[in-house]
N, C-alpha and C positions, 0 to 999 in steps of 0.2 A: 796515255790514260784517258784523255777525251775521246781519243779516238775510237776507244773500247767503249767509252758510254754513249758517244753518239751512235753506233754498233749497233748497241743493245736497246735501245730508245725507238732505232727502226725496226727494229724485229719483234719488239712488240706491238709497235703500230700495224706494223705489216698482219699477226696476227690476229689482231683485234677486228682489223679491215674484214683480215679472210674469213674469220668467226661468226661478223657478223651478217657477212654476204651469204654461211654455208646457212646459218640460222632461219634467216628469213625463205632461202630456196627452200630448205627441210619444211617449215610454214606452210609455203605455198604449197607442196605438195601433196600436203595435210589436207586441203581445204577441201567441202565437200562439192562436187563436180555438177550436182543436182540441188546446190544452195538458190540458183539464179533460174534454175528450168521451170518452162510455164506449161501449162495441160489446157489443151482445147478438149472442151468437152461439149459435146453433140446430142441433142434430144430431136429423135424425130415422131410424130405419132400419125400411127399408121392405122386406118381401118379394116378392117378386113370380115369379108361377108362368114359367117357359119356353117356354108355350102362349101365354100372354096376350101376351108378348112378341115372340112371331112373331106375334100376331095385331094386333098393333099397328106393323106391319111394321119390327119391329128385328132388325136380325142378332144373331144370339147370337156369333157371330166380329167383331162391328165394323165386318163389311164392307156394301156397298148390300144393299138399300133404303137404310135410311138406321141410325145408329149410337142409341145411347140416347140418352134428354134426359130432363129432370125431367117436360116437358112428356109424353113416354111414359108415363113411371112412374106417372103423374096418372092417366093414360085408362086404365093398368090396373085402378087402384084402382075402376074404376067399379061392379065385381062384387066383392064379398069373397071368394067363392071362388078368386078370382083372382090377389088381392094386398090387401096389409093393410100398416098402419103396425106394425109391430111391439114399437117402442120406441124412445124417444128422452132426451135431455138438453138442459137448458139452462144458460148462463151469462153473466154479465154481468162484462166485466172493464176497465179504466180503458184510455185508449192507452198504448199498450208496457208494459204489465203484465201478468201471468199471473195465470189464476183455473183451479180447478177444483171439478166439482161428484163427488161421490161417493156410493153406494147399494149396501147388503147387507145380506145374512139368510139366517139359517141354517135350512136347512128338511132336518127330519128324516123319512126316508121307511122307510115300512116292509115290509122286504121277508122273506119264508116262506123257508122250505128244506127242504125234506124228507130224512130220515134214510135209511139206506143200503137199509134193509128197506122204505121207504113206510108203514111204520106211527105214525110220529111225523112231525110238525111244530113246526120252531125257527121261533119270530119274533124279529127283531131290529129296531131302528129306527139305520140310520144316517144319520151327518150329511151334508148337502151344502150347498155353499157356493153362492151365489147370488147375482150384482152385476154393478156397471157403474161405469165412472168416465171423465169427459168430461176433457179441461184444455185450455186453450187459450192463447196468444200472439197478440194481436190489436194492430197497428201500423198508424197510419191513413198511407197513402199521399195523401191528398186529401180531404176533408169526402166524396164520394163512393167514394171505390176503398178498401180496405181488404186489408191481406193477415193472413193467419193459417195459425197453426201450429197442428194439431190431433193429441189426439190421443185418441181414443175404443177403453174395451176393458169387455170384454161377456161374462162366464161364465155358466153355467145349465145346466139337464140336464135330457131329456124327462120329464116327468109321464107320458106315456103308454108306462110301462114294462112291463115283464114281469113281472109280483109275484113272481116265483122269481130273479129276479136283481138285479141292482145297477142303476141308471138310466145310460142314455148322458148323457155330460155335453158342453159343446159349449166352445169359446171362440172369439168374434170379436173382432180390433183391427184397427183403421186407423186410421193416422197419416200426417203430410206437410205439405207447405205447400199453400198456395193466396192467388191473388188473388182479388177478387170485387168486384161493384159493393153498394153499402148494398142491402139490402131483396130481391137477387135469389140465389134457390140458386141450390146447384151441385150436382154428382154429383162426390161427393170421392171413392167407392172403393167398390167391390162385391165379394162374394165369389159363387161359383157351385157347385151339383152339380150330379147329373143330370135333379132334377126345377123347381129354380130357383135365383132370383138376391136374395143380400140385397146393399142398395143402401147407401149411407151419402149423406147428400143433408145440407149442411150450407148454414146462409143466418145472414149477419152481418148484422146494420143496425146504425148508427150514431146513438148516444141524447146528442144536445148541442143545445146551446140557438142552434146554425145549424140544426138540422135542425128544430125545434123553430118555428123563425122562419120558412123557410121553409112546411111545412105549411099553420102561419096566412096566409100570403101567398095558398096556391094556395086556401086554406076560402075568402078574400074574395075573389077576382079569380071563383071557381065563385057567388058568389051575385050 
């Protein structure tokens, strides 16, 4: 008689054991694979001259030949006279987290003035303020697609000023949403005069241990 209950005593432990071991695996399995993945995401801003641009056949109105692409922006840069990377930021932030990166300094510039008669000269050095701050909202739609909320802003004043006066000072932002695929820019916003165009050209990838997995796959299947 004992012998049939202590029997039955282990065969429900044994089940309970095995039950709760299948539970938690079924759990784990569950769990979302992009809960922990983080997105770098990249703002670079690029100038680029209104020459280069037609000569790389884009409309400066959006209309035919054909409209901008990163893939233009590229074949400007081919001449530095042409186009140049101007400045950029970087930042890394968790899925559906905000991250910002920020940069200033204060640069004191020195400018003359002369007195009403021209026979004196006042120096003064004033200060000017000088920075940039990136921040972003990055939510992964799929281990590939990502959408982001950016937003990048950018103050600074010519150096090649007038020594009898004050320096022009500039400010760029852009902001907005975007989707993107991991790893490929976009042209998120540009600003224009009359002699060119700065571009804002932003590219997310996506930093988890599927994207991570995958890579290894394509290193072995290429050798």
């Amino acid at each position: 008689m004992f012998g049939n209950f202590r029997s039955v005593v282990i065969g429900l432990v044994f089940l309970s054991v095995f039950g709760l071991t299948f539970g938690a695996s079924e759990q784990a399995s569950k769990v979302d694979p992009l809960a922990n993945a983080s997105v770098l995401v990249e703002a670079f801003v690029v100038e680029v001259e209104l020459d280069a641009l037609k000569e790389a056949g884009v409309s400066i109105v959006g209309m035919s030949p054909e409209s901008v692409s990163v893939l233009k922006i590229l074949w400007c840069l081919r001449d530095k006279e042409m186009g140049a990377v101007v400045s950029g930021a970087k930042v890394c932030v968790k899925n559906r987290e905000e991250g910002e990166v920020s940069d200033s300094e204060t640069v004191y510039v020195k400018t003359e003035m002369k007195s009403q008669n021209g026979r004196a000269t006042n120096t003064r050095y004033d200060s000017h303020q000088a920075g940039k701050s990136f921040s972003v909202n990055a939510y992964l739609e799929s281990d590939t697609v990502i959408g982001i909320e950016y937003n990048y802003s950018e103050t600074g004043f010519d150096e090649e000023k007038d020594e009898m006066g004050p320096p022009a000072t500039f400010n760029f932002e852009l902001k907005g949403t975007l989707t993107a695929k991991s790893g490929k820019p976009l042209v998120a916003g540009a600003v224009q005069n009359d002699e060119s165009v700065k571009f804002l050209i932003v590219c997310a990838t996506v930093q988890s241990e599927i994207d991570s997995q995958k890579r290894g796959r394509k290193k072995k299947q290429s050798r």
